[in-house]
C-alpha positions in Angstrom: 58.9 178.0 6.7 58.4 182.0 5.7 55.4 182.2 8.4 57.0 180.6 11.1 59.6 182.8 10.8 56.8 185.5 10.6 55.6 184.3 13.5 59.0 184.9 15.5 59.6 188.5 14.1 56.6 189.4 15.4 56.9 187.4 19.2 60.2 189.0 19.7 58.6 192.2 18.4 56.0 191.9 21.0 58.6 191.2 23.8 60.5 194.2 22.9 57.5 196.8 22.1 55.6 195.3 25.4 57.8 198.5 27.6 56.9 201.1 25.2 53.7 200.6 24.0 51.8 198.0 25.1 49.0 199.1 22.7 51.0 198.7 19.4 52.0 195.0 21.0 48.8 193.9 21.3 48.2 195.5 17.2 50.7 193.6 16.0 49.8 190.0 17.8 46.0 190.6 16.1 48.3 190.9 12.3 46.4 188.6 10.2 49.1 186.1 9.1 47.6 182.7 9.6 44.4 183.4 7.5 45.8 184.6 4.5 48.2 181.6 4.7 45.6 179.4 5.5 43.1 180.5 2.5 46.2 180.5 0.1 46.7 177.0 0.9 42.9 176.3 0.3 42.5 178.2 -3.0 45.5 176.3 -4.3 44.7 172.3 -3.0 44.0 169.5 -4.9 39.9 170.1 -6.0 39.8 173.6 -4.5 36.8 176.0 -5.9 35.6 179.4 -4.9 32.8 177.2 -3.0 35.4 175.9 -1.1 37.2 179.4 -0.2 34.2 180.5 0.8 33.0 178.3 3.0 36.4 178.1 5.0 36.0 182.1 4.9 32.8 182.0 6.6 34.1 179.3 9.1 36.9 182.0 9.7 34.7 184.9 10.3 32.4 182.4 12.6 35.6 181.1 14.2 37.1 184.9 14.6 33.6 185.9 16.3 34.4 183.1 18.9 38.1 184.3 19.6 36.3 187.9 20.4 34.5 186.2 23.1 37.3 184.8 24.3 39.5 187.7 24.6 36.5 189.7 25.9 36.3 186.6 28.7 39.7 187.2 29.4 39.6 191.2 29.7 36.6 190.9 31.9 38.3 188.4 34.1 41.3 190.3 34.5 39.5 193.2 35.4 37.2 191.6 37.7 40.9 190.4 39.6 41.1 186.8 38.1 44.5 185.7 38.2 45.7 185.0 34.6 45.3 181.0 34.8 41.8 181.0 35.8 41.1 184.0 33.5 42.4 181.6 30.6 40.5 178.9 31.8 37.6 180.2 32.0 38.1 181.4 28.2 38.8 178.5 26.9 36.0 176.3 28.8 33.6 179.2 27.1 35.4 178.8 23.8 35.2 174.9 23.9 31.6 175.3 24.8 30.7 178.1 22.0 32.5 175.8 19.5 31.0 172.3 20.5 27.4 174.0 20.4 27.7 176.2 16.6 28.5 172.0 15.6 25.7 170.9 17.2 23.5 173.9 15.9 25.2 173.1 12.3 27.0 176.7 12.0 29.8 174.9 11.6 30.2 171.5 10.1 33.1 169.0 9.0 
């Protein structure tokens, strides 16, 4: 329940810093919340090793190099006068893409 509630501090805090400094909104939506959570969770399951928190580490780090990708998509869409929509679309077909071919590659595996 804690990072949900996380989560919303730091939505609203985007929606109210968004007029005053867009810069220190867009620092605080990058916080790194989920993966701390997320590692926690694996250190601490059922059969967990530091084999196992390594590999979803690097699986992180692969998955984080994709989400730069995406954002820089994004910026370069928005620059270029894409509307938002197809600036997100294109991100996402790019991220699907990037994703479905480090599997195929075996980068990343199940």
């Amino acid at each position: 329940m804690f990072p949900v509630f996380i989560s919303i501090v730091i939505l609203i805090s985007v929606a109210l810093l968004r007029e005053r400094s867009r810069t220190l909104a867009a620092v605080l939506v990058t916080l790194p919340i989920n993966i701390p959570l997320a590692m926690w969770i694996i250190a601490h399951g059922n059969g967990s090793s530091p084999k196992l928190v390594y590999d979803f580490a690097r699986s992180t780090a692969v998955g984080l190099l994709i989400t730069l990708v995406w954002v820089l998509i994004v910026f370069f869409a928005l620059r270029a006068g894409w509307t938002l929509p197809a600036a997100l679309g294109a991100a996402y077909g790019a991220w699907v893409v990037l994703i479905a071919g480090l599997f195929a590659l075996r980068v990343l595996s199940l």
